[in-house]
N, C-alpha and C positions, 0 to 999 in steps of 0.2 A: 763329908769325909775329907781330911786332909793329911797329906804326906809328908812325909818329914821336912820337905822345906817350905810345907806353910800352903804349898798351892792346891785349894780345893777343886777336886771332879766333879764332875758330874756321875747322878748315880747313872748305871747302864739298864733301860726296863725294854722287857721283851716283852716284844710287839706279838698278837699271835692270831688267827685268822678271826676270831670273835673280837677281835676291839674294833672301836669304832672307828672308818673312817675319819670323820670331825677331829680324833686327836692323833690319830695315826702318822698326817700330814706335817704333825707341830711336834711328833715325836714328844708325847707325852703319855704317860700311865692312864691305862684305862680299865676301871675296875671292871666290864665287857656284860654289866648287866643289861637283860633284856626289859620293854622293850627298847630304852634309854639311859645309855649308864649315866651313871651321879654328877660325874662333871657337866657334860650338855643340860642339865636335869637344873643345876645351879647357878650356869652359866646361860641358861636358856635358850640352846641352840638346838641347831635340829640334830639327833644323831645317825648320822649316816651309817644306815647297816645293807644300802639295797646292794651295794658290789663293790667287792673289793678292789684298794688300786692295785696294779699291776705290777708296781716293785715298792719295796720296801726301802732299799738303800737307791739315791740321788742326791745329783750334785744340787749345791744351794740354788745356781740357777735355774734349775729344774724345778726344783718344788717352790720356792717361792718369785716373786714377781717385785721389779721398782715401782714404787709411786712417783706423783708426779715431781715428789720432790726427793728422787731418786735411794731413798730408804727402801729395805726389802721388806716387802708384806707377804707372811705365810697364805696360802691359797684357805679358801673359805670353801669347800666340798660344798656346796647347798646355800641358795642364794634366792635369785630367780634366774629363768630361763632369758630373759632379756639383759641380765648382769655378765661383761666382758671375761671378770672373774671365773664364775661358775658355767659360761660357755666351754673354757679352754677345762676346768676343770674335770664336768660332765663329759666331754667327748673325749676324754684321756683312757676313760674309764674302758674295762674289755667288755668284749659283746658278748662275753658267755655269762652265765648267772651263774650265782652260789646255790647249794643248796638252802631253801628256804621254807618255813612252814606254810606259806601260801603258792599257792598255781600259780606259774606265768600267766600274765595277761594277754601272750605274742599268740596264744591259742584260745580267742573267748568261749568257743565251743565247749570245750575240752575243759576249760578252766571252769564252767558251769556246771558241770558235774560233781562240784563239792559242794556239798549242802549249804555250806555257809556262805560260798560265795552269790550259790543263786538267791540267800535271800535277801544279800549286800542292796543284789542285782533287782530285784520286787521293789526291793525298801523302795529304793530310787523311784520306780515307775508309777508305785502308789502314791509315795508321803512328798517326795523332793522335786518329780517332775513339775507338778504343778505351779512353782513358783515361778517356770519359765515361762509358762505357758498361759501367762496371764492375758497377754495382746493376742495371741492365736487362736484363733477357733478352728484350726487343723491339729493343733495339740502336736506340733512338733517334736518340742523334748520329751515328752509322754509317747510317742509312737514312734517318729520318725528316727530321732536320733537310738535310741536302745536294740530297733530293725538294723540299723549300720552299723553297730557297735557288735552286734554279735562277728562280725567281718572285719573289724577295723580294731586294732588293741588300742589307740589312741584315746575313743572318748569308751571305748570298754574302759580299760586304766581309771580316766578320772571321776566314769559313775562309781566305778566301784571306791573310790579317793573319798567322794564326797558323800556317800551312803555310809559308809563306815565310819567316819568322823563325825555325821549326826548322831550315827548308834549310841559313837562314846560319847557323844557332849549328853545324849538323853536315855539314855536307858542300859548298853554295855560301857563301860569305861573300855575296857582289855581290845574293844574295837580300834583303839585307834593305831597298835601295831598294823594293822592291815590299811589302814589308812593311811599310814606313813609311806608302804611299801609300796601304795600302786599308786602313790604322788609322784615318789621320785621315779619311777617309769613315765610317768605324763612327761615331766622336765626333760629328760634324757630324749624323749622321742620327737617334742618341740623343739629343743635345741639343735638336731640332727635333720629336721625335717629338709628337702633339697627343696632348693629357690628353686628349679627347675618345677619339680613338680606342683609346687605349691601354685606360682604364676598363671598356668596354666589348665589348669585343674577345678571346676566351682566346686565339686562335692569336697576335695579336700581340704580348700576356703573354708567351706561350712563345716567341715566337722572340725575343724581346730579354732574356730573359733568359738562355736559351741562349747568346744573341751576347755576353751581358757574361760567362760565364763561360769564351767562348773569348778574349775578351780579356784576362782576367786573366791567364789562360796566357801571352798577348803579353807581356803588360809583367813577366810574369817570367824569361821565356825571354829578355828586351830588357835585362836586369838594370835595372829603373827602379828610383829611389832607393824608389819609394814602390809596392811592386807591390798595395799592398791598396784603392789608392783604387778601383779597378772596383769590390771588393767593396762599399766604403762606397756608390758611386754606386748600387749594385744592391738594398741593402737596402730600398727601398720597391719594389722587384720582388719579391723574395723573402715579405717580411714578410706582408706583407698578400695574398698570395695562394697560400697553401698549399696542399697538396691535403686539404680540409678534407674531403669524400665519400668519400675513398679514400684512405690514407692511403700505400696502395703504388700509386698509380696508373700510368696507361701514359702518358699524357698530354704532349706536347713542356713543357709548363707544369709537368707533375711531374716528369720528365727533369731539367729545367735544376735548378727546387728542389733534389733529392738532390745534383746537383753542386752547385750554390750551397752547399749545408748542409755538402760534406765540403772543400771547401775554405776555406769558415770557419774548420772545425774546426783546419788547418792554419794560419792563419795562426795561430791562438789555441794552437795544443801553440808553436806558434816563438814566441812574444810572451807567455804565459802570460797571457793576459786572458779575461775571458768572451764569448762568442760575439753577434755583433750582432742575431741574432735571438732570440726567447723563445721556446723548445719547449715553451712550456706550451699552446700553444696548438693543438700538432700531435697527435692521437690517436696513443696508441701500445698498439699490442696484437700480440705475439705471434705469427707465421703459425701457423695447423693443423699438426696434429702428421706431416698426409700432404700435407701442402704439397711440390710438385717444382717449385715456385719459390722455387731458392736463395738467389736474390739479396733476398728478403723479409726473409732473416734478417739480411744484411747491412745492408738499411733501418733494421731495429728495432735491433740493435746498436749504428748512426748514431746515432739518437735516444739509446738511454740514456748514448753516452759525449758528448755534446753535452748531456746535462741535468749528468753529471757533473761537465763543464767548467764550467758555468754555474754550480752551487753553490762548486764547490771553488777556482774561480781569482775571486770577488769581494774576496778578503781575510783574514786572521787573523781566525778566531774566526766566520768562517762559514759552519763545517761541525759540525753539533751533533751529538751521538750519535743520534737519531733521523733526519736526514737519511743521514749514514751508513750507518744501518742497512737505510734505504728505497734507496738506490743500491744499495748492496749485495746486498740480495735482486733487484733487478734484474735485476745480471746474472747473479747465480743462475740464478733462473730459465729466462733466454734460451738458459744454458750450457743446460741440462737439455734445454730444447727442440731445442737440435741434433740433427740425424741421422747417422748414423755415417757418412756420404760425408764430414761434414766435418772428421773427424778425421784428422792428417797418417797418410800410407799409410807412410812410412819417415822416421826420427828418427836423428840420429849426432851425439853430443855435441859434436865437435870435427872438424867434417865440411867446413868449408870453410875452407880451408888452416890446419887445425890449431889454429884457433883459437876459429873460430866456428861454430854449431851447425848442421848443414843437417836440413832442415824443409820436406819434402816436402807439396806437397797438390793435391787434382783438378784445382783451379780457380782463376783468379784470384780472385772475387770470396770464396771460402772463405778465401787467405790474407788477404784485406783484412779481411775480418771476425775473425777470428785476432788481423789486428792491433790492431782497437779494441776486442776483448777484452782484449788487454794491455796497452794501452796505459789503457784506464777500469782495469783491475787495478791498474798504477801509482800513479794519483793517490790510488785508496784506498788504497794501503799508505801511500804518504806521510804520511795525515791519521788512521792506523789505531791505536789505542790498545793496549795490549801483550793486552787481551783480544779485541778487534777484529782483530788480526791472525794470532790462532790459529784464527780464524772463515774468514778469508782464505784459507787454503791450501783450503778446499774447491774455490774453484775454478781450482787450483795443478792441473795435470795431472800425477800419477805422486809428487806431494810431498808427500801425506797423512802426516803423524808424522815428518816431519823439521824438527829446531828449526835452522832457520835467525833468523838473525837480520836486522830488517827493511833491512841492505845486502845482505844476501845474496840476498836476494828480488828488491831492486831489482836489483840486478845481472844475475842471471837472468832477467826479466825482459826488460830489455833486449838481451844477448843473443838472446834468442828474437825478439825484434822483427828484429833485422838480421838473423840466418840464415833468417826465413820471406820477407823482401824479395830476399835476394841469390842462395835456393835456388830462387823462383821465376825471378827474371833477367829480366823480361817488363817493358815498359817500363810499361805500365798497372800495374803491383803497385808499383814503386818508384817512381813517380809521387807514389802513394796515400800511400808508408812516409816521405816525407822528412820529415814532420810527425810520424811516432810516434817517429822516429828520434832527430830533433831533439830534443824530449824525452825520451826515456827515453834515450837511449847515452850522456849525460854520467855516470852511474850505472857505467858498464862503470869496473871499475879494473884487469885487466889489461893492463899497458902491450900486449903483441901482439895480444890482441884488437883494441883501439883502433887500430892500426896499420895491421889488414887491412879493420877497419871504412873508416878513410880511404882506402888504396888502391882498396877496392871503391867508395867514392861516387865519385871523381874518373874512375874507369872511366865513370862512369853518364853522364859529362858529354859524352864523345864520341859517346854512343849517343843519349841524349835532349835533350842540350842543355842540363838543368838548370844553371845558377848552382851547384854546391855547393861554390866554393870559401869563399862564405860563411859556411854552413855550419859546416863543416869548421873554420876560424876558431875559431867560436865554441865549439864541442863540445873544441879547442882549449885553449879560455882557459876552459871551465867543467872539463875535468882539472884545472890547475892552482892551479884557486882552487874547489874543490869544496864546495857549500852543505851543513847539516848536511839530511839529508830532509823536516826540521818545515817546513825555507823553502827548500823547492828548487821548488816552483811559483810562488811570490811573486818570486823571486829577478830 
């Protein structure tokens, strides 16, 4: 609209208790649909409906912030909780709520008593906990954490976060409004959390770090652009308080750890980087040789193929023959220490649909550990020197005195990675594999292997929810432009 001497207004749009935070801040029209209006919706952002801000009208300083190159940037409401941004923005916010179609989370009790939420609240404990509870045979996030949770709104909030968001990814869509809402309660609550209590406090150690490892899960299950920011946010949880007395502890603080550490691990096989924590710092020894806690071995397994990572993904030329050699005998060793439960019970080369190997075994946590057996065997072969690599098949099962050559290895290899995920079928084991996956199955050069391998992820997606068309994508574009194995971790 323009005035008689030519100078155009701005139109005037009113703001009203249902628009969205996200454009509320930028003073823009929001058509106020639930449960994300059409701008966020096209513009892919999240829309902030958990609280409203506190004024409507402020000065420019107020609402927006300088960069570093002193331009004003509008505030971004919803971020991460480790983002300076969405720190100053979150804690602006008022402590009272809106009215909202879901229970507060500040009363779990209370808040259980809505049908839907207690079965948010099951989903979790039947279908979700499991995937944490892969290294524990105390079943931590299955018992421990949901007993705290009924007391604590923090990791109440993000089961109910990440139950509800598997819903929608697999069976309600309409779930994910309630997944939205008891996300941004997690952030607001980590954001706010007092250094005082945290430092000195284990259980509250462990349950926030628990809760940022179920939130990771959200924002991958939510396909955010950025699903590793929880991780970053989480690293002065994780780092600095390891289970330095125990290194296989039971502990809700050593729980979350192990998962913090194999989800690392994952982002780091998908991104080929080195891992955000230093495992030098974590004792690693061995279980007893009459150890019947299986999942110890899968702990220590954890460890060497995360020191692995940490030497071998820093760069060209810094993997020296003596480091190699010290990796190496690692997992030597570790082989050696296994018990015969954890050798697969039946092997068929081309056992699932003809193309890929099925790879039977007891337990999930045996094939998880299988898997980062193979997958730390990978990156050695990769960086394996032609005498290095005849050292290597020692711990090749059944391949003692056969000269393959080191694609053939790889190859194999990776096979074995997908037939011990797809033979167990269990959603906690392919959870675990989309990381060993991801890097080692660009290696597969059988076009029908590669075929049923995608078939079988894109199955995973209906079950569990995973994103893997991304994936998939990518394993995609590394067939067709395939690195030589000197730079296929760098790559």
């Amino acid at each position: 609209m323009r005035t008689r001497t030519g100078i155009a207004h701005r139109p005037i749009f009113v703001l009203t208790s249902a628009t969205s935070n996200t454009w509320r801040v930028r003073k823009v029209k929001c058509d106020e649909a639930l449960p994300a209006c059409q701008r966020c919706r096209k513009a892919q952002r999240y829309c902030d409906r958990t609280t409203p801000l506190p004024q409507l009208k402020k000065s420019r300083q107020d609402t927006e912030e300088p960069d570093s190159a002193g331009e004003y940037l509008p505030r971004v409401p919803h971020c991460s909780w480790s983002c300076t941004r969405c720190s100053r923005s979150h804690t602006s916010l008022k402590a009272d709520e809106p009215q909202t179609p879901f229970p507060s989370p500040s009363n779990p009790r209370k808040a259980l008593q809505d049908p839907s939420i207690a079965r948010y609240f099951f989903h979790y404990i039947a279908d979700i906990a499991p995937w944490y509870d892969l290294s524990d045979a105390f079943l931590t996030f299955g018992a421990s954490l949901p007993e705290a949770a009924l007391d604590s709104p923090l990791p109440f909030a993000a089961i109910l976060a990440l139950s509800a968001v598997h819903t929608s990814r697999t069976t309600v869509p309409s779930a994910r409004a309630a997944a939205e809402f008891y996300h941004g309660h997690c952030i607001r609550w980590l954001i706010n959390m007092a250094a005082e209590e945290y430092d000195h406090d284990e259980r509250t150690q462990g349950l926030a770090l628990a809760s940022v490892c179920l939130l990771r899960s959200y924002e991958i299950l939510s396909e955010e652009v950025d699903p590793n920011r929880h991780l970053q946010g989480a690293y002065s949880l994780a780092a600095y308080h390891t289970p330095q007395t125990d290194a296989f502890g039971s502990s809700l603080r050593a729980a979350g750890f192990w998962n913090y550490l194999r989800e690392d691990i994952t982002f780091s096989l998908f991104r080929r980087c080195p891992l955000k924590i230093d495992l030098a710092q974590v004792p690693l020894a061995l279980p007893a040789s009459d150890s019947r806690a299986d999942q110890d071995y899968l702990s220590a397994v954890t460890l060497i193929l995360g020191r692995i990572i940490n030497t071998c993904f820093k760069g060209s030329g810094s993997v020296t023959e003596e480091s190699w050699s010290s990796l190496s005998h690692l997992l030597r060793e570790w082989r050696k220490s296994l018990p015969s439960r954890f050798e697969p019970f039946s092997t068929v080369e081309r056992g699932l649909g003809l193309t890929l190997p099925s790879i039977g075994l007891l337990r999930d946590h045996h094939a998880a550990a299988l898997h980062y057996q193979l997958v730390a065997t990978t990156i050695l072969c990769i960086h394996a020197s032609p005498q290095q690599l005849s050292s290597l098949q020692n711990i090749l099962d059944g391949r003692d005195g056969r000269q393959d050559t080191k694609d053939d290895i790889l190859e194999h290899l990776a096979l074995d990675v997908c037939g011990v995920a797809f033979t167990a079928n269990t959603p906690s084991v392919q959870v675990n594999a989309f990381g060993p996956i991801a890097f080692c199955a660009r290696f597969i050069r059988r076009e029908a292997s590669r075929q049923e391998l995608i078939r079988r992820l894109l199955a995973c997606k209906r079950t569990i929810g995973w994103p893997v068309q991304r994936l998939v994508s990518e394993l995609e574009t590394e067939w067709r432009n395939p690195p030589p194995p000197e730079q296929a971790d760098n790559e």
